[in-house]
C-alpha positions in Angstrom: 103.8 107.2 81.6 102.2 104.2 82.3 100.5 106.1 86.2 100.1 109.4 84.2 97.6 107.7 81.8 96.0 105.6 84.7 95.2 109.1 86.8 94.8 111.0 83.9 91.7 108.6 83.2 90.5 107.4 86.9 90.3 111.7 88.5 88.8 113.1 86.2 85.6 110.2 86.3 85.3 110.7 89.7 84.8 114.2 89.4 82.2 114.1 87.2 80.3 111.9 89.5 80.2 114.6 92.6 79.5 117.3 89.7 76.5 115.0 88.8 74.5 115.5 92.0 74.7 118.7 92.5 72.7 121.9 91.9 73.8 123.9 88.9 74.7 126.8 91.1 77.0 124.4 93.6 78.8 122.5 91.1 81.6 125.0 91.3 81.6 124.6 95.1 81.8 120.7 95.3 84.5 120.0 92.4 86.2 122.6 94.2 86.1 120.6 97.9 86.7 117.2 95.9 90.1 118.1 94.7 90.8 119.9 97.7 89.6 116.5 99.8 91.1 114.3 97.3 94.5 116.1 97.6 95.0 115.9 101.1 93.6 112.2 101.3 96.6 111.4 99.2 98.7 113.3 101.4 97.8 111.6 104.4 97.4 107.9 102.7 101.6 108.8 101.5 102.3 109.9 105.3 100.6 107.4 107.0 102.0 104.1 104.3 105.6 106.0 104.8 105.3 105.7 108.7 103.7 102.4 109.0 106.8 101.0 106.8 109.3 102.7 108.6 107.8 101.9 112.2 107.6 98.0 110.9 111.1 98.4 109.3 112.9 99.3 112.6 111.2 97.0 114.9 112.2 94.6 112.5 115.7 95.8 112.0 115.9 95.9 116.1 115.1 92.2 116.1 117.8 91.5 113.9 120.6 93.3 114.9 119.5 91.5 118.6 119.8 88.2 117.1 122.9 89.1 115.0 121.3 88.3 111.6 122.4 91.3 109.9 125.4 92.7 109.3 126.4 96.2 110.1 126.6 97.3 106.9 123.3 97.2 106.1 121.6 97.7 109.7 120.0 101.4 108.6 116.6 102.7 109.5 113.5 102.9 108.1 113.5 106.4 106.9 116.7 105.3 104.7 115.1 101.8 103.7 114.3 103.4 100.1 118.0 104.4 99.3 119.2 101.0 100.4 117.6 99.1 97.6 120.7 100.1 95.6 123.4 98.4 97.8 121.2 95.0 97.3 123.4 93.3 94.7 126.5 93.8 97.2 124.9 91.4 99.9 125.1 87.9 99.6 122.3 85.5 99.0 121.6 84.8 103.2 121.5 88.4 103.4 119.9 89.0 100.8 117.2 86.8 101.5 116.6 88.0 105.1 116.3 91.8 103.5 113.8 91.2 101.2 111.7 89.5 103.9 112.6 92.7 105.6 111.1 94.8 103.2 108.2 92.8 102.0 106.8 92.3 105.9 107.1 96.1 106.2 105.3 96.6 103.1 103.1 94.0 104.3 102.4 96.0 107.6 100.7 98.9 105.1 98.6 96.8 103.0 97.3 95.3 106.8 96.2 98.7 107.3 95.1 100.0 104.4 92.7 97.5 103.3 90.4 97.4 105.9 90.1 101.1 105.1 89.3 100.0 101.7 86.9 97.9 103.1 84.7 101.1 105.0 85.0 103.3 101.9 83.6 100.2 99.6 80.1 99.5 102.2 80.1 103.6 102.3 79.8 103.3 98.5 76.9 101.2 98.9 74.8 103.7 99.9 76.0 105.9 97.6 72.9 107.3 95.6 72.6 106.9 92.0 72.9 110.1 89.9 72.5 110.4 86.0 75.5 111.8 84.5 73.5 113.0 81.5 72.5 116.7 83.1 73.2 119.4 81.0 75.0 122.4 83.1 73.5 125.4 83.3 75.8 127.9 84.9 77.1 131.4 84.2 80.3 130.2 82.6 78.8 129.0 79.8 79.1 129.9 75.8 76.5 132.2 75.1 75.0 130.0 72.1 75.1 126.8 74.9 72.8 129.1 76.9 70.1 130.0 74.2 69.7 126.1 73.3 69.4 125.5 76.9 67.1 127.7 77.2 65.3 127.4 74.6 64.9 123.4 75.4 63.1 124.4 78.8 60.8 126.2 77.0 
């Protein structure tokens, strides 16, 4: 619930900012491209995070099945590192201990490439130019009584 509401209120804002600099007759056009661009950036970010972790998990777990410091019970690859997290209270506190640093230097593996990313899009941002959000949109979708005070304001 808690996501839903954050999305719910961080899309929709962002969206209104490419709608803002647009001609009336292209607004249709760009919010159409930002939620087509803004879908599959989010499926790329999930492919990419999902194969960084599970190319840092199994070089990991191949270091640590060299050195003996897992047991074969638990020596599974990355692409079943999410369902393990359910067989963690059956390993004992060594065990334990080394799988959680196994999991959190995997995780960390995304976040060292991720933010760097975040770093380009924030300076891109700063050259962003500053629209006001206050236009009023004149389009053919509108009510009919919208259109007369529209245009009877321009006049």
């Amino acid at each position: 619930m808690l996501m839903g509401v954050g999305t719910g209120i961080l899309f929709p804002s962002l969206q209104f900012a490419v709608q803002a600099g647009q001609p009336d007759d292209d607004v249709a056009y760009a919010t159409s491209t930002f939620v087509f661009l803004r879908s599959l950036g989010q499926t790329f970010g999930v492919a990419l995070g999902g194969v960084i972790f599970q190319n840092q998990w199994d070089k990991n777990m191949a270091e640590l099945i060299a050195t003996n410091s897992i047991p074969t019970s638990f020596q599974i690859s990355g692409q079943d590192a999410e369902g393990a997290v359910m067989f963690l209270s059956q390993l004992s506190p060594d065990v334990l201990r080394t799988v959680k640093g196994l999991y959190s230097d995997s995780l960390r593996a995304v976040w060292i490439f991720f933010i760097p990313l975040a770093g380009i899009a924030f300076i891109a941002s700063l050259f962003m130019r500053n629209y006001s959000l206050d236009k009023v949109l004149n389009s053919k979708q509108m009510f009919d009584e919208a259109r007369e005070s529209v245009e009877e304001s321009h006049v």
